[in-house]
Every structure is written in C-alpha cells, then in structure tokens.
KEKEZA-274350 format. One record per residue (C-alpha): residue in one letter; x, y, z. Coordinates in steps of 0.001 Angstrom, whole numbers, plus 524288, in hexadecimal, padded with zeros to 5 digits. Each point is the difference from the previous one (the first is absolute). Layout:
// KEKEZA-274350
+------+-------+-------+-------+
! code !     x !     y !     z !
+------+-------+-------+-------+
!    a !     X !     Y !     Z !
...
+------+-------+-------+-------+
END
This chain:
// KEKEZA-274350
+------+-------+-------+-------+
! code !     x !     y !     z !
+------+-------+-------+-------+
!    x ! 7F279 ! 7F1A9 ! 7DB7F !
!    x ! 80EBD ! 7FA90 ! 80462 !
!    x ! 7FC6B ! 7EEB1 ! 8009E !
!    x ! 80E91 ! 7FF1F ! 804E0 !
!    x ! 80235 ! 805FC ! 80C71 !
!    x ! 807E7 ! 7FC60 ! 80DB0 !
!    x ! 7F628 ! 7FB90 ! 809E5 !
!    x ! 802DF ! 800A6 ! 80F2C !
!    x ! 7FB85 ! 7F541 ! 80C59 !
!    x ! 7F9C4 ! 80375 ! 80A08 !
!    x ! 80D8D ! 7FAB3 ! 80860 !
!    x ! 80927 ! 80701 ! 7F8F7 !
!    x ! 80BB6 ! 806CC ! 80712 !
!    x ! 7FA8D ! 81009 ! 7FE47 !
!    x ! 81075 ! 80241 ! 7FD0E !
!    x ! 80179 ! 7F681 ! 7F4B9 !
!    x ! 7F1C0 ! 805ED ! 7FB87 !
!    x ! 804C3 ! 80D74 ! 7FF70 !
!    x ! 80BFE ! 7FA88 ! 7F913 !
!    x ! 7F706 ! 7F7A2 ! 7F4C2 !
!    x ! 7F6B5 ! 80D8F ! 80047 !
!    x ! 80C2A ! 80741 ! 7FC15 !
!    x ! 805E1 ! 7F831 ! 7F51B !
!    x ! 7F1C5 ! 7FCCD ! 7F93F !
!    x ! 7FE9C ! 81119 ! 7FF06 !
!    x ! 7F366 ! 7FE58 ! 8054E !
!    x ! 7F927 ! 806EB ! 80B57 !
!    x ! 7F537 ! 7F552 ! 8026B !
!    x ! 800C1 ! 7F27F ! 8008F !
!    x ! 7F4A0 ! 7F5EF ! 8018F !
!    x ! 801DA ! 7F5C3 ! 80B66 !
!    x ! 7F88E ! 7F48A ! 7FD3B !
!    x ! 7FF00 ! 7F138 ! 8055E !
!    x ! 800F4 ! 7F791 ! 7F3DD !
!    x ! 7F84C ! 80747 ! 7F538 !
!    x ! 7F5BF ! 8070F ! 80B38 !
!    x ! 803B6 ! 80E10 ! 80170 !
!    x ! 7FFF5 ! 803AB ! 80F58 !
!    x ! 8078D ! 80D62 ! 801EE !
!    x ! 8083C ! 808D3 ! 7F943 !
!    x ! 80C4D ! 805CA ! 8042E !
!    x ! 8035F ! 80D3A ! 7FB3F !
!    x ! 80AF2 ! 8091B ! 801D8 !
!    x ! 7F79B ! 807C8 ! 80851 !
!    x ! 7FC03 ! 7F54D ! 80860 !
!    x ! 80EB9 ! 7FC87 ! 803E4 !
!    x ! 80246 ! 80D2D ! 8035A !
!    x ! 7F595 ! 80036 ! 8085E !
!    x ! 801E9 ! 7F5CD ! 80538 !
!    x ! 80E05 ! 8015E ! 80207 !
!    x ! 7FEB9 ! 80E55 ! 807D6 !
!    x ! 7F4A1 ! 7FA00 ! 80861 !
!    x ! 809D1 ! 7F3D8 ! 803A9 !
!    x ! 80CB9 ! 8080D ! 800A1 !
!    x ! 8097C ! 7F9A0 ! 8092A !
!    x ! 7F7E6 ! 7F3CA ! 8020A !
!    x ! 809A4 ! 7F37A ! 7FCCB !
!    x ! 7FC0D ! 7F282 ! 7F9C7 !
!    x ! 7FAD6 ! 7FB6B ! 7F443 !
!    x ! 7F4F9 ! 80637 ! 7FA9E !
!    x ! 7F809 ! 7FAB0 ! 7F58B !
!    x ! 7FB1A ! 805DF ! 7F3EB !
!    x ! 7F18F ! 7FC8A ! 80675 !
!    x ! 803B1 ! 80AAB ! 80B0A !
!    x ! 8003B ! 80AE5 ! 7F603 !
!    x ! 7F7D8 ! 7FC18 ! 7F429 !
!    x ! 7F37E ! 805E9 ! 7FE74 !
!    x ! 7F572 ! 7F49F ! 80287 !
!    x ! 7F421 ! 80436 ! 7F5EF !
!    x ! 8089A ! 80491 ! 7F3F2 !
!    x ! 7F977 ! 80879 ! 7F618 !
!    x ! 7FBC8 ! 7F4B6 ! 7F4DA !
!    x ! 7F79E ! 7FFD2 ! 7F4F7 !
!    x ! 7F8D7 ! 7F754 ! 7F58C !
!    x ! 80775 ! 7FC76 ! 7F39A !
!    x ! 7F4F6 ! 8060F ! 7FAA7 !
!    x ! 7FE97 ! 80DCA ! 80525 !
!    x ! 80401 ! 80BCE ! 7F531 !
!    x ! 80C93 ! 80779 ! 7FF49 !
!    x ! 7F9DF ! 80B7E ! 805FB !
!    x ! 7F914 ! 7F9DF ! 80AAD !
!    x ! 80F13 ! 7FA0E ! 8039F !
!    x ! 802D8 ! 80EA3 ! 7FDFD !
!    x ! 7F818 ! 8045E ! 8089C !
!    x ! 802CF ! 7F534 ! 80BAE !
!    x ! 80DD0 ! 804D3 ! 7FF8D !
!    x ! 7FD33 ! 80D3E ! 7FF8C !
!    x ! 7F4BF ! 7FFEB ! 80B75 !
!    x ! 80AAB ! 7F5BE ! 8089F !
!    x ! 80BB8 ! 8072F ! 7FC90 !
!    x ! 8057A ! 7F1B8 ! 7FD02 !
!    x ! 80B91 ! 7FD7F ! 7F73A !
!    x ! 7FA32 ! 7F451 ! 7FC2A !
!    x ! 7F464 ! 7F652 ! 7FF42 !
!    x ! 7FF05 ! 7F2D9 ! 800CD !
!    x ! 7F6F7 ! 7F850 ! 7F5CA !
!    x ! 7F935 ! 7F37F ! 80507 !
!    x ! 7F6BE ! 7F43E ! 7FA1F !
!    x ! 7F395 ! 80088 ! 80529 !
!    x ! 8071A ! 7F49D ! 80A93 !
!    x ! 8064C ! 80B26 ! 8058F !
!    x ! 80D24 ! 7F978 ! 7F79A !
!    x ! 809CE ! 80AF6 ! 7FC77 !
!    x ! 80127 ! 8017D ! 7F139 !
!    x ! 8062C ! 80A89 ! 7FDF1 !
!    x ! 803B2 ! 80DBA ! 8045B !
!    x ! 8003F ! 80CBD ! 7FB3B !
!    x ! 8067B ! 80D2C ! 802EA !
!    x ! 7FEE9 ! 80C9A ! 7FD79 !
!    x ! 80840 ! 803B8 ! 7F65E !
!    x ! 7F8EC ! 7F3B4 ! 7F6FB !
!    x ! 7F39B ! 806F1 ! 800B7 !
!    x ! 8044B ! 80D06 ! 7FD40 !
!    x ! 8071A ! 7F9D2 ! 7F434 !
!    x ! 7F34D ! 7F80D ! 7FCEE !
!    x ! 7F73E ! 80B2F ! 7FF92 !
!    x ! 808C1 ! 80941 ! 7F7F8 !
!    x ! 7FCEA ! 7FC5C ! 7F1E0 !
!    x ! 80B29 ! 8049C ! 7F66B !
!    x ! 7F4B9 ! 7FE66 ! 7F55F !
!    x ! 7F900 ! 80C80 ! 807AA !
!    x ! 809CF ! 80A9D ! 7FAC6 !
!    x ! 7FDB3 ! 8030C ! 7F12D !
!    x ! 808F8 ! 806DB ! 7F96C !
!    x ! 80FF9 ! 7FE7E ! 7FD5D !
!    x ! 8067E ! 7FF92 ! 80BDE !
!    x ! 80571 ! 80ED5 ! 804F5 !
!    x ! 80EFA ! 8000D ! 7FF07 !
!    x ! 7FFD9 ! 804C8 ! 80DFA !
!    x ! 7FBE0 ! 7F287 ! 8049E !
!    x ! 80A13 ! 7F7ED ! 7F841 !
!    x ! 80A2D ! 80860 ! 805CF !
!    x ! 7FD67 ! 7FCA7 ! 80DF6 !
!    x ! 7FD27 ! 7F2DE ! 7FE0F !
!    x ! 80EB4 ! 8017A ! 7F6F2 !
!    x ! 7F8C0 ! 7FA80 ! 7F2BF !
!    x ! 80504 ! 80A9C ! 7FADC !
+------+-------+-------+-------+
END
C-alpha cells in the first residue's frame, strides 16, 4: 500500500486534474475533503465525462466527473481479497480507508500483482532464458 499519494477536491478545475493525473502516472486518484475520502476520479471517468459534455463551456469541477461511492476497503482486508475487488470492478486502483471512512492509503494493481508473486516460490537456479530478457545476463 502507496501512504504518499496526490489527493484531489471536490472543486478542483477537471483540466488542471487531468494535468496532476498525468504527471503522478496514475489512472485513479482519491478526492477527499480533509482526510474523508468522498469520490474518486479515474481516467475513465474524465473520459466519460468529457464525451457526455463535449462542446459544453465553463468550468467544470472534478466533483462533475468523479465517481461518488469509490471502490474502498479496510486496512485490514488480504491481498487477494484487494485482488479480487480490482479484478471483479475492473478498477486500476483502490482506495484504503480507517474505519472513519479517512483515506490511508491506496493501492493499484500492479502492487498486488507484485505482492502476491513470491520470488521465494520458484526453487531451483534461475533458467538463463530469464536473465537474458530481463538483460542479467
């Protein structure tokens, strides 16, 4: 789980989000008001968003797009039950919250698929095929 992360408000300009979405490399970001998580904003949700608005003029607000009842869960819950949220929400990302509904953390994807794939589970020397892709070799 990532405990440094870029949060978003609610009254953000949706431009300047898309801009802070793109130089953090990450396709979800939590919106929260102080530490209470109240949306998420995803790349999906601005595109959305964006074709189902084309044209219209004006501010809009990161609380126009964001999705209002973000996928969460416990500090608590297992690897594979965080596995399995993503997997079953096709989400690139979940958000972790205190039992105050506080954000606390997030984690993606990729960090749970690294997570769950012990090195220790391969015995053996590694095969020289493997060092040469990854250029070990």
């Amino acid at each position: 789980m990532r405990t440094q992360f870029t949060t978003l408000d609610p009254d953000f300009d949706l431009e300047e989000a898309a801009e802070v979405m793109s130089r953090s490399a990450h396709w979800l970001l939590p919106v929260c008001i102080g530490p209470k998580l109240v949306g998420s904003l995803s790349l999906l949700d601005m595109v959305t968003y964006g074709r189902a608005n084309e044209g219209q003029h004006g501010t809009q607000r990161v609380a126009d797009a964001m999705t209002r009842e973000p996928f969460r869960c416990a500090m608590e819950t297992s690897l594979k039950d965080v596995r399995s949220l993503i997997c079953r929400h096709r989400q690139p990302a979940i958000c972790v919250t205190s039992s105050d509904g506080d954000l606390v953390g997030m984690i993606d994807a990729f960090e749970v698929i690294e997570a769950l794939t012990a090195p220790q589970a391969f015995s053996g020397p590694e095969p020289e095929q493997v060092r040469q892709v990854r250029g070990d070799a």
